[in-house]
N, C-alpha and C positions, 0 to 999 in steps of 0.2 A: 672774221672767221672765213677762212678757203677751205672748197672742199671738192675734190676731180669730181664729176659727172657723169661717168662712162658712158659711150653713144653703142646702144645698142640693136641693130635691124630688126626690125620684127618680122617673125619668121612663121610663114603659115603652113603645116603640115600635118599628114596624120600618116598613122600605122593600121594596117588592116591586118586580121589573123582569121581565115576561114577557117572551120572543122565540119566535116562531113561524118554523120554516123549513121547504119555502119557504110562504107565505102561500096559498096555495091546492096543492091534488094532482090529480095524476093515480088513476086506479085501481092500486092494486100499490105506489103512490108512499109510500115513508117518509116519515113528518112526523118532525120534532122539536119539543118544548116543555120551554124552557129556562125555570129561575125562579133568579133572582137574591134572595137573601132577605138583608138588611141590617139589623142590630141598630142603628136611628136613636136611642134611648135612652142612659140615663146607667146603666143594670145589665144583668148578665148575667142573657141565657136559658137555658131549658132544655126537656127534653120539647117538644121542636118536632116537630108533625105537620102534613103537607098533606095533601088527598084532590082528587084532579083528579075532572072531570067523567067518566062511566063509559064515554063512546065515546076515551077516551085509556087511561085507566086505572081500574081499581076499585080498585083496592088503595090503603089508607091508606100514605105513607111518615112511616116514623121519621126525626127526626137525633139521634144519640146524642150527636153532641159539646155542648160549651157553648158558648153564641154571647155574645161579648165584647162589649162597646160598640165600634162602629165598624168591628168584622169582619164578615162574610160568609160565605155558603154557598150553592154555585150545586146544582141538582138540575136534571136532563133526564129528561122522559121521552118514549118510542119507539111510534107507531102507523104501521099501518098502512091510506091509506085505501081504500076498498069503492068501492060505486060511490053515495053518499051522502055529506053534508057532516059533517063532524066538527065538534065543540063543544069548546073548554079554558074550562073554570073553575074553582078550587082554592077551597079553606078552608081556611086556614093557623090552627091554634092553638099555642098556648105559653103557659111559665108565667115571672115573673119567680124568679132565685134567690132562694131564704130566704121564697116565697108561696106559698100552694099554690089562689091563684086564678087562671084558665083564661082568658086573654085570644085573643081570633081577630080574625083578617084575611079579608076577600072578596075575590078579583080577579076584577071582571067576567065574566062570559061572549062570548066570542071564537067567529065561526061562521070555519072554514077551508073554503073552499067546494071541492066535487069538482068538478074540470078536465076539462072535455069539449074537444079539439080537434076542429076541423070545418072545414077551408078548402079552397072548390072554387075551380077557375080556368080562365076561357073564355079563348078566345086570336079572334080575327077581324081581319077587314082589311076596309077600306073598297071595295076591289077585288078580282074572283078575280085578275088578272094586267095584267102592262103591255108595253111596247113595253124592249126590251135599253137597260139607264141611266133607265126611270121611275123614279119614287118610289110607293112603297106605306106609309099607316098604321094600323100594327099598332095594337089595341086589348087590352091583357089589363086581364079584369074579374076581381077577388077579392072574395070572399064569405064570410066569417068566421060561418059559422051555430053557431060553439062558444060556449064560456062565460068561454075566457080572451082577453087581449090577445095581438097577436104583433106583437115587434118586433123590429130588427135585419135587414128580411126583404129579401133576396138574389133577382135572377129573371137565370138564365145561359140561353142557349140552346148547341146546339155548332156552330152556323154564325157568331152573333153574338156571342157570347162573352158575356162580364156586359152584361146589356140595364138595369137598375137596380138599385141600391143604396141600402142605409140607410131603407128603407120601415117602414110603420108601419100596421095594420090592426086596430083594437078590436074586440072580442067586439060581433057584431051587427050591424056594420059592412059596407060594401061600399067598397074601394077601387079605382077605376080609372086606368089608365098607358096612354100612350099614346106610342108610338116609330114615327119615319119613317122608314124604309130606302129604297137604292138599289137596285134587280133587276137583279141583268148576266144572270141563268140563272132556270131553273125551277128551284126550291127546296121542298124542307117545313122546317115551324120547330114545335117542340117546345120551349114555356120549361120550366125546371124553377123550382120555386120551394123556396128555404128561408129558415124563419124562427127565430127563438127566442118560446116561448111564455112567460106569467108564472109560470110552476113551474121556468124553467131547460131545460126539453126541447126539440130540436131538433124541426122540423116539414116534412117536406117532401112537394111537388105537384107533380103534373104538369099541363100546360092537353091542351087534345085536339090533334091532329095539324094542321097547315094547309099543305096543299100550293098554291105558287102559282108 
């Protein structure tokens, strides 16, 4: 009986998949950092160690299991950020079975930057007051003096009910809106403003009093 053989190299490799959640924090704010690590090779590993960079973790981790061709092992690990930007970067080493030489992986350096929220909000009118059925246009001006984006952003008053919706104001940023009303009475208007920030946190403002 013949039968081919095929010569096959054995091939040592793996796939790395970072995720960072969320992409920038607040102070107090949990981060996660998650690593996907994938045996891309035709042999199994072993002795698999990562070391994250020291503002996530110092501690080298072990995986005791054996990594197959074409399986996986996911690791997280848990910070929390201060009022400064956190850094993830790992060195993944391993060895193939049946070698007892020490191959390593690099995953870049990743900065998670500290989320500062800062948004102030003037409110004004072209006018102090009008005749019973003028028109008055309200001005609110937003000024994002922080370091994140905010979107989603909401401004209700309790006379005028939702004044705008679906707004959008970048880190650095100044946004202005402008709405015409009708006067039947002397009124004060109070917006409230709520937004979502890029960490996921809710964000809300008040403009100053305008009595007209």
């Amino acid at each position: 009986i013949r039968a081919t053989v095929p010569r096959t190299e054995a091939e040592i490799a793996v796939d790395v998949d970072r995720t960072i959640t969320p992409p920038s924090a607040h102070e107090g704010q949990e981060v996660q950092v998650k690593y996907t690590i994938t045996n891309s090779g035709t042999v199994a590993l072993t002795d698999i160690s990562i070391v994250e960079n020291e503002s996530i973790n110092s501690k080298a981790q072990t995986i005791d299991k054996q990594l197959d061709p074409g399986a996986k092992i996911e690791l997280t690990y848990k910070a929390t950020m201060g009022k400064k930007d956190l850094t993830s970067s790992a060195n993944i080493t391993y060895k193939a079975v049946g070698t007892d030489k020490k191959e390593s992986y690099t995953v870049d350096e990743k900065t998670i930057p500290f989320a500062q929220a800062d948004l102030s909000a003037d409110l004004s009118s072209d006018v102090k007051g009008v005749i019973s059925g003028g028109t008055v246009k309200l001005t609110l001006e937003l000024k994002n003096k922080g370091s994140v984006d905010m979107t989603d952003l909401r401004v209700s008053d309790p006379i005028l009910g939702d004044v705008f919706t679906n707004q959008m104001v970048e880190a650095g940023k100044t946004l202005t809106l402008e709405k015409e009303i009708t006067l039947t009475e002397t009124a004060d208007y109070q917006f409230t403003i709520q937004a979502i920030d890029s960490t996921g946190t809710e964000i809300t403002a008040l403009t100053n009093q305008l009595s007209l």
